[in-house]
C-alpha positions in Angstrom: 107.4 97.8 127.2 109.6 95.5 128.4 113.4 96.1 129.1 116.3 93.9 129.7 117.9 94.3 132.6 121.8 95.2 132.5 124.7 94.9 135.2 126.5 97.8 135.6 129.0 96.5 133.1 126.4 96.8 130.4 125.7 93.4 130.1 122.5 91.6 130.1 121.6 90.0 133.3 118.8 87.7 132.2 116.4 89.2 133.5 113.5 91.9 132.2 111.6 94.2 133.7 108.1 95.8 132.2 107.3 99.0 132.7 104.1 99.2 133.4 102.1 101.2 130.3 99.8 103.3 132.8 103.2 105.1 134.1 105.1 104.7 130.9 102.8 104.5 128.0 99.9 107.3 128.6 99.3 109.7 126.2 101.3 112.5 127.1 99.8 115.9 127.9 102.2 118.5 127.2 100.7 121.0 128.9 100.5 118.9 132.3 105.0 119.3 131.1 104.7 123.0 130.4 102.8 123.6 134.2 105.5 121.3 135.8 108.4 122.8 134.4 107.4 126.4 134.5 106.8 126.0 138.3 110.1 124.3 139.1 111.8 127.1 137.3 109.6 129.5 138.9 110.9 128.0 142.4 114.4 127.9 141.4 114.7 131.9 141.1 115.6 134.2 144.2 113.7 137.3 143.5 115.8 139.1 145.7 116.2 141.9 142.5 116.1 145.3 143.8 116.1 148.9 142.8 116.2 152.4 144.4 112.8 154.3 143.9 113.0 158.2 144.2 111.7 157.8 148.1 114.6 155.8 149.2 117.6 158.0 146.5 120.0 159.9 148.9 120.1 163.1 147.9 118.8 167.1 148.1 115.3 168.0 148.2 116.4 171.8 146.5 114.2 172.3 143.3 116.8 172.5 141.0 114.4 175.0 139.1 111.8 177.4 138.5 108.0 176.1 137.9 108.1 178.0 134.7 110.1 179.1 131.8 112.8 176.7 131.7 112.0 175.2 128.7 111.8 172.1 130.2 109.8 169.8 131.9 109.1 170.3 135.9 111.5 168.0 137.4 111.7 168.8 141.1 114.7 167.9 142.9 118.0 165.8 141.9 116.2 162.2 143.1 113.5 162.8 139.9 113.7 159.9 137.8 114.5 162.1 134.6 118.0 162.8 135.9 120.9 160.4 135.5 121.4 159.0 139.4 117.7 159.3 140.0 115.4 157.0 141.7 113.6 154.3 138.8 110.2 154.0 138.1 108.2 150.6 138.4 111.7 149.4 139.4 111.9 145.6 140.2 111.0 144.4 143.6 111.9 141.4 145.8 109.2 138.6 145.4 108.3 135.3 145.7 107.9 133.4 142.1 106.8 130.4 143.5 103.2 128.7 142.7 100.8 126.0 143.9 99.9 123.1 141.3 98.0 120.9 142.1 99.2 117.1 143.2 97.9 115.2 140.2 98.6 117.9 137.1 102.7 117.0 138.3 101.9 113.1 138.4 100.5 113.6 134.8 103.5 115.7 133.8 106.1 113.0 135.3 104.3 110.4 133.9 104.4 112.3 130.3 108.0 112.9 130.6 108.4 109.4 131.7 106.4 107.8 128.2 108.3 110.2 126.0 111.7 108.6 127.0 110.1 105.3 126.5 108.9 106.3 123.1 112.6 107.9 122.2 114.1 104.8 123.3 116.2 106.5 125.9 115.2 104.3 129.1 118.2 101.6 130.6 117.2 99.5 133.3 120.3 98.5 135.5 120.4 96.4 138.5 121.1 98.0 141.9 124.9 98.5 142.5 127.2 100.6 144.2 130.8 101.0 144.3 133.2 100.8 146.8 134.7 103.7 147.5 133.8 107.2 145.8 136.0 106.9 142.5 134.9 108.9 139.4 136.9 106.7 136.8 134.8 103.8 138.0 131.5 105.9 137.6 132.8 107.2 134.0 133.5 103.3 133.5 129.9 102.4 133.7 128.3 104.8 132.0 130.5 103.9 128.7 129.8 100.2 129.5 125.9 101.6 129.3 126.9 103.5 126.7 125.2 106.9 128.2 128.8 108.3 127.8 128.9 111.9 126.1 125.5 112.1 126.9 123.5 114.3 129.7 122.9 111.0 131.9 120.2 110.9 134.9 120.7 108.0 136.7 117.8 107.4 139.1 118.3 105.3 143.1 115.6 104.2 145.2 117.4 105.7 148.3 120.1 107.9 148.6 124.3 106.3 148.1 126.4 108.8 149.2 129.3 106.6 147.0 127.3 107.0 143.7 126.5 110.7 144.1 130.2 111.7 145.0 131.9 109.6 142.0 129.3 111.0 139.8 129.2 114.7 140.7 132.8 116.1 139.2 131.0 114.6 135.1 129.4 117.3 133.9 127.3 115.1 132.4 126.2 113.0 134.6 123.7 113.2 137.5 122.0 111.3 139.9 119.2 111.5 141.7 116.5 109.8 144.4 113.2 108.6 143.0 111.4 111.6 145.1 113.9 114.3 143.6 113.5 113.0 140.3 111.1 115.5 138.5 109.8 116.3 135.0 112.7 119.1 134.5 115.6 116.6 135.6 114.0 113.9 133.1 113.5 116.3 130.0 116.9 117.6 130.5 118.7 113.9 130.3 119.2 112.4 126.9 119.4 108.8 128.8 117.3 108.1 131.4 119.1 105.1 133.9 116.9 102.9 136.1 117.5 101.0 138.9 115.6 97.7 139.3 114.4 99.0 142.7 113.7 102.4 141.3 111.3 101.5 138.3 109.2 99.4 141.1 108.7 102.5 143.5 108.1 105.2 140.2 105.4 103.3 139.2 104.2 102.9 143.0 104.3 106.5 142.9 102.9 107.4 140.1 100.2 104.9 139.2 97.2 106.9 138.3 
């Protein structure tokens, strides 16, 4: 596929870049997407969720009955889970969501992620720029000139710029990234998909197969 390559007042610049087909133009294996995405959701949580098992209620151990002929059920002292302010059973416990996947099922899922934007027609290729000074307006500026305006925008550096990341982070919109924190979630979630010159040479240096 090839793309022509804008300035970031959305004009063309004269030149093109093509994205290379083996990073851009697989077949996509959306199950490679659901692994990927699962996992980096899975790594996002806490699991600090805790609750109070009969053991650790403070409270008397009286038995609040007889054995026999209460009518009831035996329920031992005021900690049984039966009672309201009792312990709970199977309760949730703190724990570690996170899982392994291997190296080359995420390299398939990025790549996939990466061909469907092609295929939707969502990928811009811009040159590298910066601004001057952190200014929001100028950031909101460019993405209408790109027209990625009113859309969830993921715009995608080579290297960190402190500059682009501060005049883009008060859109709600709008988000930008490093190539290496780019991931299959982040490209999914953006309904336009910005490229950097720079950054199209080291994704597919990345993730050529």
């Amino acid at each position: 596929m090839i793309l022509n390559v804008l300035n970031k007042k959305g004009e063309e610049t004269g030149r093109t870049v093509t994205l290379d087909d083996t990073v851009f133009g697989i077949e996509p294996n959306d199950h490679a997407i659901y692994l990927d995405v699962k996992q980096h959701l899975a790594n996002r949580r806490q699991g600090t969720h805790k609750s109070k098992e009969r053991s650790e209620i403070a409270g008397s151990t009286r038995k609040l009955g007889r054995q026999k002929g209460g009518g009831g059920a035996r329920r031992g002292d005021i900690k049984s889970p039966v009672l309201v302010g009792g312990g709970r059973v199977f309760g949730p416990k703190p724990r570690d969501y996170s899982f392994k996947l291997n190296k080359k099922v995420k390299a398939l899922a990025r790549r996939s992620a990466l061909t469907y934007k092609a295929l939707e027609g969502a990928i811009t290729v811009v040159e590298d720029f910066t601004l001057e000074a952190p200014k929001t307006k100028e950031f909101a500026a460019f993405l209408k000139d790109v027209k990625a305006d009113g859309k969830k925008a993921l715009l995608v550096l080579p290297e960190n710029n402190e500059t682009l990341y501060k005049s883009a982070r008060n859109l709600q919109k709008a988000t930008v990234v490093t190539v290496p924190e780019m991931n299959t979630y982040k490209v999914l979630d953006a309904k336009t998909l910005l490229l950097t010159e720079n950054a199209v040479a080291q994704i597919e240096n990345n993730l050529k197969a």
